[in-house]
C-alpha positions as CSV (number, residue, x, y, z in Angstrom):
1,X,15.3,6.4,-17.7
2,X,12.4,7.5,-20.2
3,X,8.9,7.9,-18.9
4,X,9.9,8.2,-15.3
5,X,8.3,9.6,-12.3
6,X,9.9,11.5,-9.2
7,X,8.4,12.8,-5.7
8,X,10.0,13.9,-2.6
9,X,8.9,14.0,0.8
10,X,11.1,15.5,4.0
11,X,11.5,12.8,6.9
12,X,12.5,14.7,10.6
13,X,15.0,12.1,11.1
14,X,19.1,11.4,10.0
15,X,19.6,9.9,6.3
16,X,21.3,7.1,8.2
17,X,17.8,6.4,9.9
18,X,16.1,6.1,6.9
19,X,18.4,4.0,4.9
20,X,18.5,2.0,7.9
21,X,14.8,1.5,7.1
22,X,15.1,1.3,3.2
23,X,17.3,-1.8,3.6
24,X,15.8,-3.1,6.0
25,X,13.7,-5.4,3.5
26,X,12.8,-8.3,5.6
27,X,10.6,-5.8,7.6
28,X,9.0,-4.6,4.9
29,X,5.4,-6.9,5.4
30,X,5.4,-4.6,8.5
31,X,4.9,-1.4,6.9
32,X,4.7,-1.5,3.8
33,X,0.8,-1.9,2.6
34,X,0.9,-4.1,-0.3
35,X,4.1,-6.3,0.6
36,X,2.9,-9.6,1.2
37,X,6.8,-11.2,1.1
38,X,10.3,-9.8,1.0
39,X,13.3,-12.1,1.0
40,X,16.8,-11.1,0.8
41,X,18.3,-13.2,-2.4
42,X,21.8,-11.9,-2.1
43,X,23.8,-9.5,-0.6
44,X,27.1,-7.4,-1.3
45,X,30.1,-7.4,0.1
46,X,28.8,-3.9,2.2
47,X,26.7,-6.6,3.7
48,X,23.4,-4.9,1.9
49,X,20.9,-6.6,-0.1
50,X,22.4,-6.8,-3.9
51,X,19.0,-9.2,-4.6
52,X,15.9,-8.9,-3.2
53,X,12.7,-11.5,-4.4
54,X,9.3,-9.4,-3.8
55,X,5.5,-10.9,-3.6
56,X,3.2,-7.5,-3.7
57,X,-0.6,-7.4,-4.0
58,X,-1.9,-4.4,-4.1
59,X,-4.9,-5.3,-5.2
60,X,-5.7,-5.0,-8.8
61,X,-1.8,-5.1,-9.5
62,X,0.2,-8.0,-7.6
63,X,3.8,-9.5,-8.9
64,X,5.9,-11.5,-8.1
65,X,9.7,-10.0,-8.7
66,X,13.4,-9.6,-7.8
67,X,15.3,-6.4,-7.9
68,X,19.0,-5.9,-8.1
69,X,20.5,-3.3,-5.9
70,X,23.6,-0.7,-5.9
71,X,24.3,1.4,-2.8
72,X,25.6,4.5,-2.4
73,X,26.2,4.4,1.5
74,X,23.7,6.7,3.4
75,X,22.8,8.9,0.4
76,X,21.3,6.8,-2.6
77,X,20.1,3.2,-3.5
78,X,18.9,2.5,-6.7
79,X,18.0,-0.8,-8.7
80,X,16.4,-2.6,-11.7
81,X,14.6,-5.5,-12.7
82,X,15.9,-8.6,-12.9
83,X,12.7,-11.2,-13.2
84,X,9.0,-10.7,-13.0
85,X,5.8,-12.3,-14.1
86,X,3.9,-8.9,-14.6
87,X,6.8,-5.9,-15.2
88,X,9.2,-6.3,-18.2
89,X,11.3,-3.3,-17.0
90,X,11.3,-1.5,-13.3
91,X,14.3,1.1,-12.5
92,X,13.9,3.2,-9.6
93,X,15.8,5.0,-7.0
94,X,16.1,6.7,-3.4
95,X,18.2,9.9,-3.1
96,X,18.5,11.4,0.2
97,X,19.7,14.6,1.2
98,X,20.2,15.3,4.8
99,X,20.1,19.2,6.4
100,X,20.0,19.5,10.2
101,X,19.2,16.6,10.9
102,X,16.0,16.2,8.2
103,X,16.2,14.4,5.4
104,X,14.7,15.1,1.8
105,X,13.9,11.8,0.3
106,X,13.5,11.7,-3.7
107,X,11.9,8.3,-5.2
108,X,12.4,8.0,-8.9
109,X,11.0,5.4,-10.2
110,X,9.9,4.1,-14.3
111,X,7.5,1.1,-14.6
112,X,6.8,-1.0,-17.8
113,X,4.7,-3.8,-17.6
114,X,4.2,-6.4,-20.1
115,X,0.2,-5.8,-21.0
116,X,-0.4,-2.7,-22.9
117,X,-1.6,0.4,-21.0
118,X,-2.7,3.7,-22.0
119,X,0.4,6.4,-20.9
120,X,-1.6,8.5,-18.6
121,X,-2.8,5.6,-16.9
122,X,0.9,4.3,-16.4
123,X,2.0,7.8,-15.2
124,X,-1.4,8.1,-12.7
125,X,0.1,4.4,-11.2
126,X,3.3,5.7,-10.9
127,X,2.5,8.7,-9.2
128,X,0.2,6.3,-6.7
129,X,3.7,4.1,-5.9
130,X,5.7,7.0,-5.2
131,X,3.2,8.7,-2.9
132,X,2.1,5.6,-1.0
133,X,5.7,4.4,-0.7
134,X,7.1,7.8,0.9
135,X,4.4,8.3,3.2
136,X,5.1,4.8,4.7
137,X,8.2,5.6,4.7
138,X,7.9,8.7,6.3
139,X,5.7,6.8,8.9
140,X,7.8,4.0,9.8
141,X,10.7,5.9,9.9
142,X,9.2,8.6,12.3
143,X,7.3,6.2,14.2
Protein backbone atom coordinates (compact mmCIF):
# COMPACT_ATOMS: atom_id res chain seq x y z
CA UNK A 1 0.00 0.00 0.00
CA UNK A 2 1.65 3.47 -0.92
CA UNK A 3 0.75 6.57 0.91
CA UNK A 4 -0.76 4.68 3.87
CA UNK A 5 -1.42 5.65 7.35
CA UNK A 6 -1.12 3.46 10.65
CA UNK A 7 -2.10 4.13 14.58
CA UNK A 8 -2.52 1.89 17.36
CA UNK A 9 -4.44 2.15 20.43
CA UNK A 10 -4.37 -0.69 23.45
CA UNK A 11 -8.01 -1.93 24.37
CA UNK A 12 -8.18 -3.73 28.21
CA UNK A 13 -10.19 -6.38 26.79
CA UNK A 14 -9.40 -10.12 24.77
CA UNK A 15 -8.66 -9.79 20.88
CA UNK A 16 -11.66 -12.09 20.60
CA UNK A 17 -13.81 -9.20 22.26
CA UNK A 18 -12.76 -6.77 19.90
CA UNK A 19 -13.09 -8.70 16.73
CA UNK A 20 -16.33 -9.68 18.03
CA UNK A 21 -17.01 -5.92 17.79
CA UNK A 22 -15.03 -5.28 14.40
CA UNK A 23 -17.44 -7.64 12.69
CA UNK A 24 -20.04 -6.86 14.22
CA UNK A 25 -21.14 -4.41 11.23
CA UNK A 26 -24.82 -4.20 11.55
CA UNK A 27 -24.07 -2.45 14.90
CA UNK A 28 -21.99 -0.12 13.65
CA UNK A 29 -24.84 3.11 13.46
CA UNK A 30 -24.57 2.47 17.25
CA UNK A 31 -21.11 3.57 17.73
CA UNK A 32 -19.64 4.50 15.15
CA UNK A 33 -20.13 8.52 14.65
CA UNK A 34 -20.41 8.99 10.99
CA UNK A 35 -22.12 5.51 10.08
CA UNK A 36 -25.39 6.31 8.96
CA UNK A 37 -25.98 2.51 7.36
CA UNK A 38 -24.16 -0.81 7.41
CA UNK A 39 -25.50 -3.84 5.63
CA UNK A 40 -23.89 -7.12 5.40
CA UNK A 41 -23.74 -7.88 1.38
CA UNK A 42 -22.11 -11.33 1.75
CA UNK A 43 -20.56 -13.43 3.96
CA UNK A 44 -17.83 -16.37 3.89
CA UNK A 45 -17.98 -19.60 4.50
CA UNK A 46 -16.42 -18.64 8.38
CA UNK A 47 -19.81 -17.06 8.51
CA UNK A 48 -18.05 -13.42 8.57
CA UNK A 49 -18.88 -10.53 6.41
CA UNK A 50 -16.86 -11.14 2.93
CA UNK A 51 -19.12 -7.83 1.57
CA UNK A 52 -20.16 -5.12 3.45
CA UNK A 53 -22.32 -1.85 1.58
CA UNK A 54 -21.46 1.38 3.87
CA UNK A 55 -23.56 4.91 3.85
CA UNK A 56 -21.08 7.36 6.02
CA UNK A 57 -21.49 11.14 6.44
CA UNK A 58 -19.22 12.65 8.20
CA UNK A 59 -19.98 15.75 7.34
CA UNK A 60 -18.01 17.37 4.67
CA UNK A 61 -16.98 13.83 3.41
CA UNK A 62 -20.04 11.24 3.11
CA UNK A 63 -19.94 7.94 0.55
CA UNK A 64 -21.72 5.61 -0.23
CA UNK A 65 -19.38 2.11 -0.57
CA UNK A 66 -18.81 -1.61 -0.30
CA UNK A 67 -15.80 -3.25 1.10
CA UNK A 68 -14.61 -6.69 0.55
CA UNK A 69 -13.21 -8.60 3.55
CA UNK A 70 -10.53 -11.38 4.42
CA UNK A 71 -10.17 -12.70 8.01
CA UNK A 72 -7.56 -13.86 9.74
CA UNK A 73 -9.56 -15.34 12.82
CA UNK A 74 -9.11 -13.24 16.00
CA UNK A 75 -5.84 -11.52 14.93
CA UNK A 76 -6.34 -9.48 11.64
CA UNK A 77 -9.07 -8.29 9.08
CA UNK A 78 -8.23 -6.44 6.30
CA UNK A 79 -10.13 -5.27 3.01
CA UNK A 80 -10.42 -3.14 -0.20
CA UNK A 81 -12.68 -1.34 -2.26
CA UNK A 82 -14.94 -2.77 -4.37
CA UNK A 83 -17.47 0.26 -5.47
CA UNK A 84 -17.94 3.87 -4.36
CA UNK A 85 -19.22 7.11 -5.59
CA UNK A 86 -16.51 9.25 -3.78
CA UNK A 87 -13.21 6.81 -3.18
CA UNK A 88 -11.46 5.23 -6.26
CA UNK A 89 -9.21 3.08 -4.02
CA UNK A 90 -9.62 2.31 -0.04
CA UNK A 91 -7.32 -0.62 1.54
CA UNK A 92 -7.12 -0.86 5.08
CA UNK A 93 -6.61 -3.22 7.88
CA UNK A 94 -7.03 -4.28 11.77
CA UNK A 95 -4.07 -6.19 13.37
CA UNK A 96 -4.46 -7.16 16.82
CA UNK A 97 -2.07 -8.37 19.24
CA UNK A 98 -3.28 -9.73 22.45
CA UNK A 99 -0.87 -9.73 25.95
CA UNK A 100 -2.52 -10.56 29.22
CA UNK A 101 -5.56 -10.12 28.39
CA UNK A 102 -4.97 -6.39 26.47
CA UNK A 103 -5.03 -5.99 23.18
CA UNK A 104 -2.94 -3.65 20.85
CA UNK A 105 -5.03 -2.73 18.00
CA UNK A 106 -3.15 -1.34 14.67
CA UNK A 107 -5.51 0.29 11.84
CA UNK A 108 -3.74 0.75 8.58
CA UNK A 109 -5.51 2.23 6.29
CA UNK A 110 -4.63 4.19 2.43
CA UNK A 111 -7.43 6.47 0.98
CA UNK A 112 -7.73 7.77 -2.69
CA UNK A 113 -10.52 9.53 -3.62
CA UNK A 114 -11.52 10.50 -7.06
CA UNK A 115 -11.26 14.62 -6.75
CA UNK A 116 -7.82 15.85 -6.51
CA UNK A 117 -6.42 16.71 -3.11
CA UNK A 118 -3.35 18.28 -1.88
CA UNK A 119 -1.07 15.17 -0.07
CA UNK A 120 -0.94 16.69 3.30
CA UNK A 121 -4.44 17.25 3.37
CA UNK A 122 -5.05 13.46 2.39
CA UNK A 123 -2.56 12.33 5.13
CA UNK A 124 -4.30 15.04 7.91
CA UNK A 125 -7.83 12.94 6.80
CA UNK A 126 -6.31 9.85 7.22
CA UNK A 127 -4.88 10.44 10.44
CA UNK A 128 -8.52 11.87 11.61
CA UNK A 129 -10.19 8.18 10.40
CA UNK A 130 -7.69 6.20 12.27
CA UNK A 131 -7.91 8.25 15.47
CA UNK A 132 -11.74 8.63 15.50
CA UNK A 133 -12.26 4.98 14.52
CA UNK A 134 -9.96 3.47 17.39
CA UNK A 135 -11.16 5.54 20.05
CA UNK A 136 -14.78 4.29 19.24
CA UNK A 137 -13.59 1.34 19.19
CA UNK A 138 -11.86 1.45 22.27
CA UNK A 139 -15.18 2.77 23.72
CA UNK A 140 -17.58 0.39 22.55
CA UNK A 141 -15.56 -2.32 23.18
CA UNK A 142 -14.76 -1.35 26.84
CA UNK A 143 -18.09 -0.10 27.40
Amino acid sequence: MADQSTQSITVDAPAADVMAVIADFPSYPQWVSAAKKVEVVETGDDGRASRVHFVLDAGIFSDEYELAYEWDGDRAVSWTLVTSQLMKRQEGSYTLEETGGRTEVTYTISIDIKIPMIGMMKRRAEKVILDTALKELKKRVEG
